[in-house]
C-alpha positions as CSV (number, residue, x, y, z in Angstrom):
1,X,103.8,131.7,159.0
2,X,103.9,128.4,157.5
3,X,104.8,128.5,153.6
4,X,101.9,127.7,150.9
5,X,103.1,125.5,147.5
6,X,106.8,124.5,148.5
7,X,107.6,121.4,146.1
8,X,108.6,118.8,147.7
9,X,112.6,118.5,148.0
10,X,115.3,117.4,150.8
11,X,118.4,118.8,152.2
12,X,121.1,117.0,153.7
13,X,122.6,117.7,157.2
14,X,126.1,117.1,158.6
15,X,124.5,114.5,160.5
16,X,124.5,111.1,158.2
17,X,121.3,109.7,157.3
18,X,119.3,112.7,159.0
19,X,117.4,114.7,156.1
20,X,115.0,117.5,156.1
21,X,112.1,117.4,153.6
22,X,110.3,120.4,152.3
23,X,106.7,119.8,152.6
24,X,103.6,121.1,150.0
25,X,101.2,122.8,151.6
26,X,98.2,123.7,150.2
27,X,96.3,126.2,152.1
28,X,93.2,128.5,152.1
29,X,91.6,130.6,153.9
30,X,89.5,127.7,155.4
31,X,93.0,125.8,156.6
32,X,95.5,124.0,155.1
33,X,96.0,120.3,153.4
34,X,99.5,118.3,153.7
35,X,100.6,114.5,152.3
36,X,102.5,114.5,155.5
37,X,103.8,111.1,154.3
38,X,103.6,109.9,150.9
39,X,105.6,106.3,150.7
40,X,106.5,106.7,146.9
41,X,107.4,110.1,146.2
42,X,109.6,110.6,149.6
43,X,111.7,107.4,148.6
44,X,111.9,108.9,144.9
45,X,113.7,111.4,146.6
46,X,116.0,108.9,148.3
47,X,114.3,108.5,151.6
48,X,114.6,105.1,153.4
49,X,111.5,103.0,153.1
50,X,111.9,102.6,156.8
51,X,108.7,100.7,157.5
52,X,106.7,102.4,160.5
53,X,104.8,100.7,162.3
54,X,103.4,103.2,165.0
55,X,102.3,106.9,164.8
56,X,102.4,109.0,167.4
57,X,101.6,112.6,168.1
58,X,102.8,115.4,171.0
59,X,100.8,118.1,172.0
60,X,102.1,121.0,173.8
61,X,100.1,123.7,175.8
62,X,103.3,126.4,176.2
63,X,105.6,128.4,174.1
64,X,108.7,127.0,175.0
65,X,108.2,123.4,176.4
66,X,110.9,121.3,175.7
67,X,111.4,117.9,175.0
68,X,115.2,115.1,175.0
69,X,117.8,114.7,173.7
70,X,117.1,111.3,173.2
71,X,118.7,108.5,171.0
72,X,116.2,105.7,170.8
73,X,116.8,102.1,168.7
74,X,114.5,103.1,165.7
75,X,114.5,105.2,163.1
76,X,111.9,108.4,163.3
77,X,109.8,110.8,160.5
78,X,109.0,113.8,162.6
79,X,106.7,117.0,161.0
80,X,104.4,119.4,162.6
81,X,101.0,119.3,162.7
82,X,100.3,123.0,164.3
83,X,102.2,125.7,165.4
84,X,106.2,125.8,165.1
85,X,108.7,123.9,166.4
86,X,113.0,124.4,167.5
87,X,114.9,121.2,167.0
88,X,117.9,119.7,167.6
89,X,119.9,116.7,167.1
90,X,122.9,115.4,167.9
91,X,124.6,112.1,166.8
92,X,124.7,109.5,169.4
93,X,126.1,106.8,167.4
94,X,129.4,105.3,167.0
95,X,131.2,106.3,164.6
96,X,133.0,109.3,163.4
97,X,130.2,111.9,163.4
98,X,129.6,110.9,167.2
99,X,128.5,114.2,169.0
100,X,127.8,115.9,165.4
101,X,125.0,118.8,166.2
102,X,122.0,120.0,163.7
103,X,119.5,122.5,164.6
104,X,116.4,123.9,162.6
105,X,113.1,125.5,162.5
106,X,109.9,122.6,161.3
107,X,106.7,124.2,161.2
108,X,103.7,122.6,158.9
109,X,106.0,122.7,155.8
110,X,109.0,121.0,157.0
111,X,109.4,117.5,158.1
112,X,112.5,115.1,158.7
113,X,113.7,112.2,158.9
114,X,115.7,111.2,162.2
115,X,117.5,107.6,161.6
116,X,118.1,105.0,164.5
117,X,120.6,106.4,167.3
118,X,120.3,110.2,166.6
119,X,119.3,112.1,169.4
120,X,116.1,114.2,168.9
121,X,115.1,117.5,171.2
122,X,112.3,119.6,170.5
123,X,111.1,123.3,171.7
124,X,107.6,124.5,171.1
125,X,107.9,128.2,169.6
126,X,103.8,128.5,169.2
127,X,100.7,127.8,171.7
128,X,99.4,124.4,171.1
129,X,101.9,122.8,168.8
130,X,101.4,119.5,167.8
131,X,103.6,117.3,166.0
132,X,104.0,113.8,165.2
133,X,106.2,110.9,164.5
134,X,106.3,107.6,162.7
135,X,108.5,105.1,164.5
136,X,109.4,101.6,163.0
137,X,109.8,99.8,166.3
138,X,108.3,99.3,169.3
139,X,109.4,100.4,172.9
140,X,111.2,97.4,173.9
141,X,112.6,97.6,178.1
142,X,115.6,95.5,176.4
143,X,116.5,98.1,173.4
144,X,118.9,100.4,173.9
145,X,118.5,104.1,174.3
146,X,120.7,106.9,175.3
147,X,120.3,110.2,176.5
148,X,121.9,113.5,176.6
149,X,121.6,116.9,178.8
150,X,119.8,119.4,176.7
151,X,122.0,121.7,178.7
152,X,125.8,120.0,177.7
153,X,127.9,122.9,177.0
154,X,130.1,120.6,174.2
155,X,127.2,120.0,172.1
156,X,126.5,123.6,172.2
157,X,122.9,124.1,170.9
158,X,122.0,128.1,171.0
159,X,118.1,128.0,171.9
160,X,115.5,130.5,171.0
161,X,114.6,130.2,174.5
162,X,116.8,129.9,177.3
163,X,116.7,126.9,179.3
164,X,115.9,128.2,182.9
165,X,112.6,130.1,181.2
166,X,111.1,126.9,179.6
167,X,109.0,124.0,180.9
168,X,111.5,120.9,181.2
169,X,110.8,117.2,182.9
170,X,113.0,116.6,186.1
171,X,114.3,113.1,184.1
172,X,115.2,115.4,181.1
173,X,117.3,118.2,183.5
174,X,119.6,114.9,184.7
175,X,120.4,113.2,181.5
176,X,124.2,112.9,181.3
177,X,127.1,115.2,179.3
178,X,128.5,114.1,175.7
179,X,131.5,112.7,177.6
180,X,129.1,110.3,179.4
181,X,127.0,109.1,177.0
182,X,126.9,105.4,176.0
183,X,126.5,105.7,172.2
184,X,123.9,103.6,170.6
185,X,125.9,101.1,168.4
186,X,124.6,99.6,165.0
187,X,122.1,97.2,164.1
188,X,122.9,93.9,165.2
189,X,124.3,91.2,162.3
190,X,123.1,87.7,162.4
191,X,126.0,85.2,160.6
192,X,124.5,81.7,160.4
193,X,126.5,78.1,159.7
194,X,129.3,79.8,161.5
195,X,131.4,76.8,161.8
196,X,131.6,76.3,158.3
197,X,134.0,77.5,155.7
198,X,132.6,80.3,154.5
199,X,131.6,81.2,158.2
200,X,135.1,81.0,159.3
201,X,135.6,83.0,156.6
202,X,133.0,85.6,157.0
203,X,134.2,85.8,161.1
204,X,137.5,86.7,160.0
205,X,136.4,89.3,157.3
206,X,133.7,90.8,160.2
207,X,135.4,90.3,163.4
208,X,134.0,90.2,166.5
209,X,132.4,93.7,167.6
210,X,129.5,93.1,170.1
211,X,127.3,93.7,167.2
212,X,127.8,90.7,165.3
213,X,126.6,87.5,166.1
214,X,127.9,84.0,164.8
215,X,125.2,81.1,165.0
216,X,125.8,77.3,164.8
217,X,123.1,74.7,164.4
218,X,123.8,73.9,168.1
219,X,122.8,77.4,169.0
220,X,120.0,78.5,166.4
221,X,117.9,75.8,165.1
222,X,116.8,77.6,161.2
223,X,114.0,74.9,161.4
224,X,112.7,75.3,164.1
225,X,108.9,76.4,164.5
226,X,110.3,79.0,167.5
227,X,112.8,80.7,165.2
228,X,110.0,83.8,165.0
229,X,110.4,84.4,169.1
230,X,114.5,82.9,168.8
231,X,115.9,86.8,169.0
232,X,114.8,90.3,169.1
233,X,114.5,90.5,165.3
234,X,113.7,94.4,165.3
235,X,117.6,95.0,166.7
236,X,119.1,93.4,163.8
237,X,119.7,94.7,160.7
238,X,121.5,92.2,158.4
239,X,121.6,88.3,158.3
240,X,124.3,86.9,156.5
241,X,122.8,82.9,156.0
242,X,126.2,80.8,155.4
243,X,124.5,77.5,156.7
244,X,123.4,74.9,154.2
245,X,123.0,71.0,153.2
246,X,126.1,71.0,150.5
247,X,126.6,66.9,150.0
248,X,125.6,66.8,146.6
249,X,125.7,63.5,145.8
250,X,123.8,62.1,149.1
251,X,120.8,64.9,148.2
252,X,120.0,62.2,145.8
253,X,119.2,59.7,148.4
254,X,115.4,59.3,150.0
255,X,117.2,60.8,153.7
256,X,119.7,63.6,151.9
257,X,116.7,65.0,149.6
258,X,115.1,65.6,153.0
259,X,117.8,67.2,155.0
260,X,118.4,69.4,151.7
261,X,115.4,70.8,152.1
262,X,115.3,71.7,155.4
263,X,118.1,73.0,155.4
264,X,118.1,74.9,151.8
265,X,114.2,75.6,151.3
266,X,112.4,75.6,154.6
267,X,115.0,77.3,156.8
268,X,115.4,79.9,153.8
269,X,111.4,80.7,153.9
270,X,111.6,81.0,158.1
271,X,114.7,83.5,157.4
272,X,113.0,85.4,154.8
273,X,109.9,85.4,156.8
274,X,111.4,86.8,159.2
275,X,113.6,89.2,157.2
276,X,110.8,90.4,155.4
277,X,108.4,91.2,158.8
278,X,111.1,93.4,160.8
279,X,112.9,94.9,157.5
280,X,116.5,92.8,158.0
281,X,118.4,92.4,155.0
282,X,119.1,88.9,154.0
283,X,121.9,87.8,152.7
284,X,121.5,84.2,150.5
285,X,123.9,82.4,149.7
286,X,123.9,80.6,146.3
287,X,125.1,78.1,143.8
288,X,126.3,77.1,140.1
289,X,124.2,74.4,140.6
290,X,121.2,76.1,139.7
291,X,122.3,76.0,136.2
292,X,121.8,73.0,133.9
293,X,126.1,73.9,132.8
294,X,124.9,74.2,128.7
295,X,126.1,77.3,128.4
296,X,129.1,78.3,126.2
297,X,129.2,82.1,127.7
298,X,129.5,82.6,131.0
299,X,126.3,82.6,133.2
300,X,124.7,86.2,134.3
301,X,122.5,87.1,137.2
302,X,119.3,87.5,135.0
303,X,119.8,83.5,132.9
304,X,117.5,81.1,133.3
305,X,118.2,78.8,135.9
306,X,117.6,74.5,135.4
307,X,119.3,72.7,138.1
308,X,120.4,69.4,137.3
309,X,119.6,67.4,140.5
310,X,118.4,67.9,144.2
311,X,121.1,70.1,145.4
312,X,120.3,72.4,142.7
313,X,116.4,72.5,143.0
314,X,116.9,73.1,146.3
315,X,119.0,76.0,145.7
316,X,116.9,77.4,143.3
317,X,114.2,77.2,145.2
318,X,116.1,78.8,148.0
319,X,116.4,81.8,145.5
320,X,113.5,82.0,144.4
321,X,112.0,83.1,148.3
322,X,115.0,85.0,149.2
323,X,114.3,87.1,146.3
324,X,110.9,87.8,147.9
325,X,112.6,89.8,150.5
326,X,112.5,93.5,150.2
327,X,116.0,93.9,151.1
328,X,117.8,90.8,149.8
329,X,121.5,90.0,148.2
330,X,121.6,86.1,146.3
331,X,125.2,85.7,146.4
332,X,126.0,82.8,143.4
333,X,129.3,81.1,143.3
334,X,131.1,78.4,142.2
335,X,133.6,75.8,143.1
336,X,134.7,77.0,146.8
337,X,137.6,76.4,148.7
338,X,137.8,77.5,152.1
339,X,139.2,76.8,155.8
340,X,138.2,72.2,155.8
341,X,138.1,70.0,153.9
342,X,138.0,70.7,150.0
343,X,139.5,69.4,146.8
344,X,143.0,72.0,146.9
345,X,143.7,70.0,150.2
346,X,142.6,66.5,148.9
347,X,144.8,67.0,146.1
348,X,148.0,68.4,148.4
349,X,147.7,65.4,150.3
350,X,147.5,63.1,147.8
351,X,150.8,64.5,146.4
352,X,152.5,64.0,149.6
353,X,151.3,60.5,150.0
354,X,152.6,59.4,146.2
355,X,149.4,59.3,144.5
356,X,148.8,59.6,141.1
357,X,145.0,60.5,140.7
358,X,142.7,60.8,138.3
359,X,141.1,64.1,137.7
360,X,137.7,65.1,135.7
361,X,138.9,67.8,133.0
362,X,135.5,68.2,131.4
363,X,133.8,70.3,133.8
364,X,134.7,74.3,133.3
365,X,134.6,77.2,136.2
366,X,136.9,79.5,138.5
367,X,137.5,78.7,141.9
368,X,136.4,81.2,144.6
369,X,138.1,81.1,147.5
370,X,135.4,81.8,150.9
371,X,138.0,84.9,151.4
372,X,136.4,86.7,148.1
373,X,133.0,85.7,149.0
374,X,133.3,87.7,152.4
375,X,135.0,90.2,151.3
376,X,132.3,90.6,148.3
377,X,129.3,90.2,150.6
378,X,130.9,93.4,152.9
379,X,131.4,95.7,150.4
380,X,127.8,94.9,149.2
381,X,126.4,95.7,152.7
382,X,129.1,98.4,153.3
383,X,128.5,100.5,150.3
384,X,124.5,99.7,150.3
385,X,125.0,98.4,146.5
386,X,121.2,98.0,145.3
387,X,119.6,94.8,146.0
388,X,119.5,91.9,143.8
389,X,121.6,89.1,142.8
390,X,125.2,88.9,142.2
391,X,127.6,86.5,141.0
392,X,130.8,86.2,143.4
393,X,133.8,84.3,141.9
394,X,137.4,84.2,141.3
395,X,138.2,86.1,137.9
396,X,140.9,84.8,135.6
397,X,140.7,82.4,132.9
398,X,138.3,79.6,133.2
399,X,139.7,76.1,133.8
400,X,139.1,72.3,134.7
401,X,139.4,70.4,138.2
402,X,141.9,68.6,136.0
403,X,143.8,71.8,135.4
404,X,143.8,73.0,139.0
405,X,144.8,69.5,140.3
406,X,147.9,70.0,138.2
407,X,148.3,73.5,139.8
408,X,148.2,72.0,143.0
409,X,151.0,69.6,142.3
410,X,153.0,71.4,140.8
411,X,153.1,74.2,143.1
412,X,154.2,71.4,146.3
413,X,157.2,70.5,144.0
414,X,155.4,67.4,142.7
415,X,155.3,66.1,139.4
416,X,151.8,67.6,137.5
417,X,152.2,64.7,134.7
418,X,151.2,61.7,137.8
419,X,147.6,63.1,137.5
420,X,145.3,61.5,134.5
421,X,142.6,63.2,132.6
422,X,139.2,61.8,132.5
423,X,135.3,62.8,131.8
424,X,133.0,63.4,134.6
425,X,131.0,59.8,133.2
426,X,134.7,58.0,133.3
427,X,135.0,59.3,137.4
428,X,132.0,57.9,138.8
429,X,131.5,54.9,136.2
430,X,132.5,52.5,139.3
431,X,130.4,54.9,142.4
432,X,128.6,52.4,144.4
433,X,126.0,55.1,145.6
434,X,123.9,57.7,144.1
435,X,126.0,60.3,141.9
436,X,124.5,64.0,141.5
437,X,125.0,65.4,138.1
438,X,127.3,68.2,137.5
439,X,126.6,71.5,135.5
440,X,129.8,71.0,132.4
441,X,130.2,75.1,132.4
442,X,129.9,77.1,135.6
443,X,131.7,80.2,134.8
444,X,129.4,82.9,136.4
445,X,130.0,86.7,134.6
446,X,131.3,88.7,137.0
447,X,130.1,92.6,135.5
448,X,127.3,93.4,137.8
449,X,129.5,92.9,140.3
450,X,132.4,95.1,139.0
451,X,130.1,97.9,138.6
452,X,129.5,98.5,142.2
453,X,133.4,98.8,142.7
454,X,135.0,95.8,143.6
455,X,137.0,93.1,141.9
456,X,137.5,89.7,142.8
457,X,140.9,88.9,142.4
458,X,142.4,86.1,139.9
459,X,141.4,82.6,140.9
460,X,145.4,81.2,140.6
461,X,146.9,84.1,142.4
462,X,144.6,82.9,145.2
463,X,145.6,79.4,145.1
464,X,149.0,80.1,144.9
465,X,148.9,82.2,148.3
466,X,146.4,79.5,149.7
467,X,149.3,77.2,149.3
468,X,152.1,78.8,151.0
């Protein structure tokens, strides 16, 4: 008999990410009444806002018809209409937890939540049972699916009712063992501007499982009015966007204002676009710039932003749509160094080749090194950190250009005095073309970040190792 006036409440399974929810019901003698799914008070209660787009229902004539196991590519909220159902599901996913069983009773009052690559089986214990399930994907004949015997001995399930007495499909009866199953793997990541340095970075930091995907402008064209139909957007679930227009100084020509906004506004709105429409996370990658550099404190997420010239408008305005994205991270940073061409490496050469330079000292910041940035951006998406924006430098004492150019020499066994102090207006007094201008402060605070567990390590430390 199904139970009247249950609050509503979830229990965990050994099974990650598969949850059970207690229903109300609220029944008469004339019937019964159910939210069978209410959007704001299940996700209170820590379910994933998962997005369905299709409903579906299965009726069943016969105590004892039975339904799987099968593992499809989306995730699933499955509760009874009428009667009673037996279910079971087993873990199909890589992972640790592959092969991981669950089995429980869902009548009218019980519902759960099956997540992407769990396999689902289901026995009717009443006459005309119905039940239904939201699905956040379409059938695809390209997804992925797998399937497993509802009679495999290692997964063990203990029916109410024995196999050879219940009503079975032929294709269900030949689904393969545990041992031959081809587990579903996870969502697919998209890393863009992979030839970059903080792409090179970020394939290093991710490797190269089948699941992740590098893309170069060669291969994926962010601007283009095809990018909708470009992939299967339902199979990914992350999009780490490391490509961008950086040349500051040239976003202040006629030509480089244009390119920076294809590349930092437009291509951002077709990403989060698309982000937005298939529930992807997108990862944004930001700037200093976006800051006017007044500041005597160092910068948090939440200060205003008042970019200075093109780069940062265009920055800011990439922001400002990737924060429209239900399930965004706005990575700012500041002053990066990486796998190319970068100041650490103009300055090393310049050492070697006898040159005394001079240096602008009035400009304040950390490096970051594209190592941190990677690093930070996994554990953000590893440990589901809540969405929003976060500041990802170096820590360590704040310092000049002037300061680290010094570092730079004297860590090469150079002399640090050959290199002369000068403002920012003293450097480009004599620059023939157009000159961006530069924010004096860009220390970014890095507490938000710290609270979800990781710290950056010291700016210096990092050089010194970049060096060797």
């Amino acid at each position: 008999m199904t139970e009247y006036g249950k609050p509503l409440q979830v229990t965990e399974t050994p099974i990650p990410g598969l949850v059970v929810f207690d229903l109300p019901v609220h029944g008469d003698a004339r019937g019964w009444f159910k939210e069978n799914w209410q959007r704001e008070k299940m996700t209170a209660l820590g379910l994933p806002d998962f997005g369905p787009v299709q409903n579906n229902i299965s009726f069943n004539d016969a105590v004892g018809t039975t339904r799987g196991i099968h593992a499809e590519p989306w995730d699933k909220w499955v509760s009874v209409a009428t009667g009673r159902i037996f279910g079971a599901w087993v873990d199909l996913r890589e992972g640790p937890t592959f092969g991981a069983v669950y089995t429980t009773e869902l009548d009218p009052s019980r519902a759960i939540f099956v997540p992407r690559g769990v396999g689902n089986s289901y026995q009717t214990l009443e006459p005309d049972t119905a039940y239904t399930y939201l699905v956040n994907d379409h059938w695809s004949p390209t997804a992925s699916y797998s399937f497993l015997n509802l009679a495999d001995e290692t997964a063990a399930i203990n029916w109410p009712i024995p196999l050879d007495q219940v009503e079975i499909s032929e294709k269900d009866k030949n689904h393969p063992r545990l041992a031959d199953v081809t587990p579903i793997g996870p969502k697919r990541i998209l890393v863009t501007g992979a030839n970059g340095q903080l792409g090179r970075a970020l394939r290093d930091q991710f490797g190269d499982a089948d699941h992740i995907e590098y893309a170069t402008r060669e291969n994926l064209d962010l601007t283009s009015p095809d990018l909708a139909t470009a992939r299967r957007w339902r199979d990914y679930g992350t999009i780490i966007n490391a490509a961008a227009y950086t040349a500051v100084d040239t976003a202040e020509t006629p030509e480089g204002r244009r390119d920076a906004w294809a590349a930092n506004v437009t291509a951002v709105t077709a990403l989060a676009r698309i982000a937005t429409d298939n529930g992807i996370t997108l990862v944004h990658i930001s700037s200093d710039y976006v800051y006017d550099g007044t500041s005597d404190t160092p910068y948090t997420e939440t200060d205003p932003i008042a970019p200075l010239g093109v780069y940062g408008q265009t920055k800011a305005a990439g922001d400002a749509i990737a924060s429209a994205v239900p399930r965004h991270y706005i990575i700012r940073t500041s002053w990066v160094i990486g796998d190319g061409h970068n100041f650490v490496r103009t300055m090393a050469t310049l050492a070697e080749r006898g040159i005394n330079p001079t240096v602008v000292a009035d400009q304040t910041g950390r490096l970051t090194f594209t190592t941190t940035i990677a690093a930070g951006i996994q554990h953000l998406l590893d440990t589901g950190a809540p969405h929003g924006t976060y500041n990802i430098t170096g820590s360590g004492q704040p310092t000049t250009w002037y300061d680290i150019a010094r570092t730079v020499y004297q860590h090469t066994g150079h002399d640090p005095a050959r290199i002369t102090p000068v403002t920012t207006d003293q450097y480009y007094a004599n620059t023939a073309g157009p000159v961006a201008p530069r924010p004096a402060h860009s220390t970014l605070n890095l507490t938000k970040l710290e609270t979800t567990g990781f710290t950056t390590p010291n700016w210096h430390e990092s050089l010194t190792l970049y060096l060797r």
